[in-house]
C-alpha positions as CSV (number, residue, x, y, z in Angstrom):
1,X,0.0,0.0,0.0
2,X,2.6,2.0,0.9
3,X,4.6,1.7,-2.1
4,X,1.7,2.0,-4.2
5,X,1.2,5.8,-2.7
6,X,5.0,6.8,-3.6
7,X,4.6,5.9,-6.9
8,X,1.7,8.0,-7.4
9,X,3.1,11.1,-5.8
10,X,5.5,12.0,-8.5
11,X,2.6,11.7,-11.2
12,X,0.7,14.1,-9.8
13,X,3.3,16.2,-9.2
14,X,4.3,16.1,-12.6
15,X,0.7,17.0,-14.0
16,X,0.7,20.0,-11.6
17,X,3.7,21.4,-12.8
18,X,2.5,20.3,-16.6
19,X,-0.7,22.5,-16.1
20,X,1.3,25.5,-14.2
21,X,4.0,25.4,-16.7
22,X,2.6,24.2,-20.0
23,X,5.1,24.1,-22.8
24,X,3.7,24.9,-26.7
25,X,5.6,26.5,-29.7
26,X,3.3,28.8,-30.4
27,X,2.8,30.0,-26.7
28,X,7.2,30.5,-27.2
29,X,6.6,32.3,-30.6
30,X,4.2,34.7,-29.0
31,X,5.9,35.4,-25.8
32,X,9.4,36.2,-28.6
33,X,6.8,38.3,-30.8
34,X,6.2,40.7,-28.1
35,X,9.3,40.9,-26.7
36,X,10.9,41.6,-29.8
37,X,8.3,44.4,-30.7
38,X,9.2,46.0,-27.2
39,X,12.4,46.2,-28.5
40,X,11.8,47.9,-32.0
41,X,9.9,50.0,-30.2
42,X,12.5,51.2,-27.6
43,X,14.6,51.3,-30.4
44,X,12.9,53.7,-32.8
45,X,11.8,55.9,-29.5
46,X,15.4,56.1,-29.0
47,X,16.0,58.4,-31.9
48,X,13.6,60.8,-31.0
49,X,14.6,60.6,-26.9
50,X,17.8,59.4,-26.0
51,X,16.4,58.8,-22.2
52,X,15.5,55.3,-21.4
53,X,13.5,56.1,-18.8
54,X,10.6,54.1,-21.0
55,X,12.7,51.2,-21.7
56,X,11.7,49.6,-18.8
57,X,8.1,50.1,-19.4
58,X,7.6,49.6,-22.5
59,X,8.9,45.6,-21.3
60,X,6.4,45.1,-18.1
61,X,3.9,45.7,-20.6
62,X,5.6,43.2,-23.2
63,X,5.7,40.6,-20.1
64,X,2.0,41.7,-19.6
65,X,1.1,40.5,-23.0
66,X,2.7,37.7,-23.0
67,X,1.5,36.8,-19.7
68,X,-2.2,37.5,-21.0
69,X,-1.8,35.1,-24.1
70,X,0.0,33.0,-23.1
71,X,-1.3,29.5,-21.1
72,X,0.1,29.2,-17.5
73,X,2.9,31.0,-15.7
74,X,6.3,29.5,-18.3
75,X,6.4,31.9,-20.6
76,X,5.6,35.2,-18.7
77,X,8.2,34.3,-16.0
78,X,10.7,33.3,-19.0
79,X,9.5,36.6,-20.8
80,X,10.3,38.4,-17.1
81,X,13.8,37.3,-17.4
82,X,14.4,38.0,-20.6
83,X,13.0,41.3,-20.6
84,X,14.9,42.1,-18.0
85,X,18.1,40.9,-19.3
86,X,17.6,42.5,-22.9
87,X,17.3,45.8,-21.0
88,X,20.5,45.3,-20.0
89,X,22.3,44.0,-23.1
90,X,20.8,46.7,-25.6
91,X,19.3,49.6,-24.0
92,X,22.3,49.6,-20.6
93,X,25.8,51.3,-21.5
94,X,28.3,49.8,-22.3
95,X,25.6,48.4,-24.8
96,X,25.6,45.1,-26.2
97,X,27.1,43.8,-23.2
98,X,25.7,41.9,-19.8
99,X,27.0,44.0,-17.2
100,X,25.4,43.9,-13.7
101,X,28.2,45.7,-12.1
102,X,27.3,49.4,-12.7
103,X,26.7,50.7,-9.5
104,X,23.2,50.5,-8.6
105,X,22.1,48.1,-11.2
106,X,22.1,44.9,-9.7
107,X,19.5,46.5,-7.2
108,X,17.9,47.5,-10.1
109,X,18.1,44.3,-11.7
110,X,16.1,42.6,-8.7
111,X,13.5,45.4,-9.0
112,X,12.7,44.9,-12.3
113,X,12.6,41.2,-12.5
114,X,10.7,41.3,-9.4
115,X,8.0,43.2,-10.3
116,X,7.9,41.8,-13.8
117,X,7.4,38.5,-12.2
118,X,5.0,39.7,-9.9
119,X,3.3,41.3,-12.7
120,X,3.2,37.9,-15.1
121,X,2.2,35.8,-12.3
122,X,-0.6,38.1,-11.4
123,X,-1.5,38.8,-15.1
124,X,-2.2,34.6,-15.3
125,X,-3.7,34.0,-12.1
126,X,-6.4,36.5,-13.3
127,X,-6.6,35.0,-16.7
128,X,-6.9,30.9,-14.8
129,X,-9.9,33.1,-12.5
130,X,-12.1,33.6,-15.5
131,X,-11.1,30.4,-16.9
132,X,-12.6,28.6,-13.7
133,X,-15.5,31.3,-13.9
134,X,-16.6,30.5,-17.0
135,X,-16.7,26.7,-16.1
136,X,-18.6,27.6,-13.4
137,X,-21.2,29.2,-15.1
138,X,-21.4,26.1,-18.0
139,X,-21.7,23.6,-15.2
140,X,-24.6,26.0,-13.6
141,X,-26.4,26.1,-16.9
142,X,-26.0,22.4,-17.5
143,X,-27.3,22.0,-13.7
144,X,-30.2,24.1,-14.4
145,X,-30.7,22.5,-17.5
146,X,-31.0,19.1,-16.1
147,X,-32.9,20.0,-12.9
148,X,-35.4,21.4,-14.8
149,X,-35.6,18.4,-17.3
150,X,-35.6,16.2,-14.2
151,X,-38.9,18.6,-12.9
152,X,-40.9,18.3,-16.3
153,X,-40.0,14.9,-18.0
154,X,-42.2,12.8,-16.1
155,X,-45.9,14.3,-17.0
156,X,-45.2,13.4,-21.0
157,X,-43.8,10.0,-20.0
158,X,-46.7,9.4,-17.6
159,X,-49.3,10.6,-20.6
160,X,-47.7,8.4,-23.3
161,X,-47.3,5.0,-20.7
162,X,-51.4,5.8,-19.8
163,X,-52.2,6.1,-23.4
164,X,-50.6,3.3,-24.3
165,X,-52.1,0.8,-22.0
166,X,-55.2,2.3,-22.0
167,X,-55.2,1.3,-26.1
168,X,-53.8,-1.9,-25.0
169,X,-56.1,-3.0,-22.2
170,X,-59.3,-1.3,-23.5
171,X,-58.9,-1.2,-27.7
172,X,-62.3,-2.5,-28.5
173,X,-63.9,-0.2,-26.1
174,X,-62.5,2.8,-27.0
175,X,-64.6,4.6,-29.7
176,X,-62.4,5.8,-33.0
177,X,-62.6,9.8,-32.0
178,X,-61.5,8.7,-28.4
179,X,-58.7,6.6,-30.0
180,X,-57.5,9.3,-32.0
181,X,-57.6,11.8,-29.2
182,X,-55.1,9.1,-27.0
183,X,-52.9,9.2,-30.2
184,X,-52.3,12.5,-30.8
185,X,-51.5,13.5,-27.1
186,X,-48.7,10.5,-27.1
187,X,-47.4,12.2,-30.4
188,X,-47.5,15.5,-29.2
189,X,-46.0,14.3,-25.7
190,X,-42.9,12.4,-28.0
191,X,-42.2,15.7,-30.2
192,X,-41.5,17.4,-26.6
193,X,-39.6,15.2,-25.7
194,X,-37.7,15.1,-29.0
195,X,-37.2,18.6,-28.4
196,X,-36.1,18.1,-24.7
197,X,-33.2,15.3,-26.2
198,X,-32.4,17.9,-28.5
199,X,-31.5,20.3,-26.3
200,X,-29.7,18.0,-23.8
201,X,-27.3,17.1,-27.2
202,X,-26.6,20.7,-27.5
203,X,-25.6,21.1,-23.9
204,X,-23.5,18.4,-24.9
205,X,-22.1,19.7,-27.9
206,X,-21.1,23.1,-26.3
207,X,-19.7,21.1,-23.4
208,X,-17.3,18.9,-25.6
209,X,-14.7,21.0,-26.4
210,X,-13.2,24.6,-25.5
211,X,-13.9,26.2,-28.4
212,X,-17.4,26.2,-30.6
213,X,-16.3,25.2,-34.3
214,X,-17.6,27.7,-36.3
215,X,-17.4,28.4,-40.0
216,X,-18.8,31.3,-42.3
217,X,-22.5,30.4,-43.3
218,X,-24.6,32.6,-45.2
219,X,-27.7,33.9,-42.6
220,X,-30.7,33.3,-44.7
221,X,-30.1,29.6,-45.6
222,X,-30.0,29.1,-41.7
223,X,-33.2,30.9,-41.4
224,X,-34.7,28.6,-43.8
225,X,-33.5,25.7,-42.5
226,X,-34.8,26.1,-39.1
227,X,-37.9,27.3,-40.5
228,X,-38.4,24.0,-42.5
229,X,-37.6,22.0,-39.5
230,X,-40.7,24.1,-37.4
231,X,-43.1,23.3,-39.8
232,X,-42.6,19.7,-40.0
233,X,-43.9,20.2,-36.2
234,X,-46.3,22.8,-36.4
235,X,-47.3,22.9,-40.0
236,X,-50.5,25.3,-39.1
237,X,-48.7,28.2,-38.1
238,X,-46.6,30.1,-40.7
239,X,-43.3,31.7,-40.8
240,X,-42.3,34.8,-42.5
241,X,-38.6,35.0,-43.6
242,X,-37.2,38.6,-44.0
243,X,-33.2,38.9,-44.6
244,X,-31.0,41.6,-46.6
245,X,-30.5,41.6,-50.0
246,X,-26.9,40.9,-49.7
247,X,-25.6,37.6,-48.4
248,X,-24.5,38.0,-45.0
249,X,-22.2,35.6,-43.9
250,X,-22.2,34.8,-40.5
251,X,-19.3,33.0,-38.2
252,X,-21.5,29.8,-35.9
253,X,-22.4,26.5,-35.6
254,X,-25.1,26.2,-38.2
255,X,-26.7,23.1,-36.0
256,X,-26.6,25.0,-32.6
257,X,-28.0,28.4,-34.1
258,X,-30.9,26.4,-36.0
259,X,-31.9,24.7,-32.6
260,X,-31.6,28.5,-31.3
261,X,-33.7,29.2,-34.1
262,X,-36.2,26.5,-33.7
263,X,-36.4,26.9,-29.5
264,X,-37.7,30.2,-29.9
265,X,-40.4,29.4,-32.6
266,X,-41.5,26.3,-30.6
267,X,-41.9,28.2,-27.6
268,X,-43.3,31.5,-29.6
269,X,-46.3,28.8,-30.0
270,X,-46.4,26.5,-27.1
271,X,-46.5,30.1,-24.5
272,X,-47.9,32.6,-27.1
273,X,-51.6,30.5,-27.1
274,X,-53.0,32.1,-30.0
275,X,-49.8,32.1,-32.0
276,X,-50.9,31.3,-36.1
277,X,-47.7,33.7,-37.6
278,X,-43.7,33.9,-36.3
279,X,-41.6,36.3,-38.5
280,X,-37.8,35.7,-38.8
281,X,-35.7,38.6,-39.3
282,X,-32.1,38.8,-40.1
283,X,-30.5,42.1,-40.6
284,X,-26.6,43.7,-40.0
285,X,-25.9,46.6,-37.1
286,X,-22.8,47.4,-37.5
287,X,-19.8,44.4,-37.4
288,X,-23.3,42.3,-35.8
289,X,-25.7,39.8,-37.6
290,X,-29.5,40.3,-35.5
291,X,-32.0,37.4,-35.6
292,X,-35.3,38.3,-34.4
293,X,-38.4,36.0,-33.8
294,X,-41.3,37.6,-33.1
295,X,-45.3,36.4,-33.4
296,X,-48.6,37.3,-33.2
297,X,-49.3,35.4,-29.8
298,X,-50.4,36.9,-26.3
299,X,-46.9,38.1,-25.2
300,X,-44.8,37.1,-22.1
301,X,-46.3,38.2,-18.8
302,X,-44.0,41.1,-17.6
303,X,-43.2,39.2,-14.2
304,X,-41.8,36.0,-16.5
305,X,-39.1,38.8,-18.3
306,X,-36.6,39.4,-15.8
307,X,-36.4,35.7,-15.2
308,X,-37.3,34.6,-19.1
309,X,-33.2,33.2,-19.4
310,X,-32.8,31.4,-15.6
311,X,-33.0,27.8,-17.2
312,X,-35.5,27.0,-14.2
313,X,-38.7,29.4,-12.8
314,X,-39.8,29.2,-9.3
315,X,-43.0,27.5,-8.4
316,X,-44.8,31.2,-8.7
317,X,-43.2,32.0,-11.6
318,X,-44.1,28.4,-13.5
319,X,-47.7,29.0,-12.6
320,X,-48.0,32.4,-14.9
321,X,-46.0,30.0,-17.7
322,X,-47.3,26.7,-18.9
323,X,-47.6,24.3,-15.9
324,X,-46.6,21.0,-18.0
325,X,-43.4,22.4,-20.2
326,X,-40.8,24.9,-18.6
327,X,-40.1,27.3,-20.7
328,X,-36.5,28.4,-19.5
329,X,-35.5,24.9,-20.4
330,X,-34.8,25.9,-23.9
331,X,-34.3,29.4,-23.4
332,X,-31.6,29.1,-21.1
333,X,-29.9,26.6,-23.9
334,X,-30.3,29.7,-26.7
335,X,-28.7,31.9,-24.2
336,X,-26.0,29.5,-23.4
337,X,-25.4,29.0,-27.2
338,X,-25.9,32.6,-28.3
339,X,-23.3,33.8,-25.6
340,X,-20.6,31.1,-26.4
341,X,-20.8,32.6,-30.0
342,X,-19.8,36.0,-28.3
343,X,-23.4,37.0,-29.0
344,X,-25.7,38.6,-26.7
345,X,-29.9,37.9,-26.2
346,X,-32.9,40.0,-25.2
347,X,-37.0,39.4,-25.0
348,X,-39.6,42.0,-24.7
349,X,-43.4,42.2,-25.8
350,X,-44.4,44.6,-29.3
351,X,-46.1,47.3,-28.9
352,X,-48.8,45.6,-31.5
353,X,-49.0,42.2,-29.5
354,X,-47.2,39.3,-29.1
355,X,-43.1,38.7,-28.4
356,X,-40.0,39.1,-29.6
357,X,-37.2,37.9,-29.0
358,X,-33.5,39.1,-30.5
359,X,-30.3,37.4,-30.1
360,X,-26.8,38.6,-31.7
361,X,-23.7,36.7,-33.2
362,X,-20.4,39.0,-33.9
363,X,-19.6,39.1,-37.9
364,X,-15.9,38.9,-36.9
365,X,-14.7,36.0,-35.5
366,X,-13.7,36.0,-31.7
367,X,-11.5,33.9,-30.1
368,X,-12.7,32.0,-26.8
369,X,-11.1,34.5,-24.3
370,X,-13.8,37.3,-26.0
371,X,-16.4,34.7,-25.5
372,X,-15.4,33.8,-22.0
373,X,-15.8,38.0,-21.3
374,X,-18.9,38.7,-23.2
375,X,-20.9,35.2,-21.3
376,X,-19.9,36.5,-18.1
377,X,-20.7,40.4,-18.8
């Protein structure tokens, strides 16, 4: 037993100091990059001010950078060092030359290398914060997701077991229009439940991997895509499409933003009870694509708005909303999508009747430390 513990120790050692101190070429390229751009810099400033009182500088913020884009504390503790050493080889008579014993320098030297050290490790620290922050907040939306599947889930599987065996044990009995009744509840109860799976795999799909894959599609073909999924589902009601003239192509994930796309129709019609039209609109503000889904139902009751997004409504709150299906269950899912995608989403009632609801995805594509940012603003 004892042995077995020793053995283990240094393994976990070693993937401690593999996560602190993560080595990559591209993380070494990037922390070289801005070091040597610090000292172009210092360079051309040089022949306008022969002071180097901005040498110095001009280098924390180079180990800032490379502290901020960098993954864990290697390479802004190696581009502390070697900051602080190329001040001293280019920019410290006699120049060219380590020399550390000008009086008063090797003080210096400590100074600077301490504080640039302090600096990086602070710099990273804050960066792993927001790291663990945003997996916080995935895990709570998951967790809400999946308590609030957990609450709902059972009424369609009670309803489709009872309908079943009541066609099983009673069959003759049953007269054709009661027949038909028990059969289009358990197919109504399945499509819910389709769209509960659905969302779960989305969850899923968002939760797989650091980064959403996204590639350039062109808005309107997404639009119509979702549309013609809705429709298999809820063939009465009809959708108006509305999008620019000129193709606008859009960084996502085409599957995730048609089940965005979808979510919002289905529940424009399960909540907006006398919902018979949903328009989709796409148009461009600026470097931002807009979607908007809005219908001709009865609106969203102003107490269910500042809670529309949760993922789960209290007791109260599901009383106003449809006491079988929780809305926030696929609301909370658009969010979750719609802010991984750097986007942002809103929901108010029209002046004219009925809801809308708006979502955003950036035109330029954002790397994940954006997204990480713009979910937790």
């Amino acid at each position: 037993m004892g042995n077995t513990q020793t053995k283990k120790e240094p393994k976990t050692l070693r993937a401690r100091l593999r996560q602190l101190f993560p080595f990559s070429w591209r993380d070494l390229g990037v922390s070289i990059s801005f070091l040597g751009l610090a000292a172009i810099l210092c360079a051309l400033l040089r022949m306008i001010d022969s002071s180097d009182v901005f040498v110095a500088l001009i280098f924390e913020c180079a180990v800032v950078l490379a502290s901020r884009f960098t993954d864990g504390y290697l390479f802004g503790l190696l581009a502390s060092f070697l900051g602080v050493v190329g001040v001293n080889w280019i920019f410290t008579y006699p120049y060219m030359q380590l020399n550390f014993t000008i009086s008063g320098y090797p003080l210096t030297f400590l100074i600077m290398l301490a504080v640039s050290v302090v600096v990086s490790a602070l710099t990273t620290q804050i960066k792993q914060q927001e790291k663990l922050r945003a997996e916080a907040e995935k895990e709570k939306m998951r967790g809400n997701l999946l308590r609030a599947v957990s609450h709902d889930i059972r009424t369609p599987l009670t309803a489709i077991v009872g309908g079943i065996d009541a066609i099983l044990e009673n069959g003759e009995k049953l007269s054709p229009e009661t027949r038909t009744s028990l059969l289009e509840n358990m197919r109504d109860e399945s499509n819910w439940l389709i769209g509960v799976v659905e969302n779960l795999l989305s969850v899923t799909r968002m939760s797989g991997a650091s980064d959403i894959k996204k590639e350039l599609e062109a808005g309107e073909e997404v639009l119509s895509a979702a549309a013609m999924k809705f429709q298999r589902h809820y063939p009465a009601t009809r959708v108006e499409i509305s999008a620019p003239d000129t193709l606008l192509m859009i960084p996502m994930d085409i599957i995730l933003i048609e089940q965005v796309l979808i979510n919002l129709m289905e529940n424009a019609v399960q909540h907006g009870k006398t919902t018979t039209q949903i328009s989709l609109r796409l148009t461009r503000s600026e470097d931002l694509a807009v979607f908007e889904v809005s219908d001709d139902g009865q609106g969203i009751a102003p107490a269910l708005l500042p809670h529309l997004f949760d993922g789960y409504l209290t007791r109260d709150q599901e009383a106003i909303s449809d006491k079988r299906r929780n809305m926030g269950i696929g609301l909370s899912v658009c969010k979750s999508i719609v802010q991984a995608h750097g986007g942002a989403m809103r929901a108010c009632n029209r002046p004219a009747g009925g809801a809308l609801l708006q979502f955003t995805l950036p035109l330029e594509e954002t790397s994940h430390e954006d997204q990480r940012k713009s979910t937790s603003d």
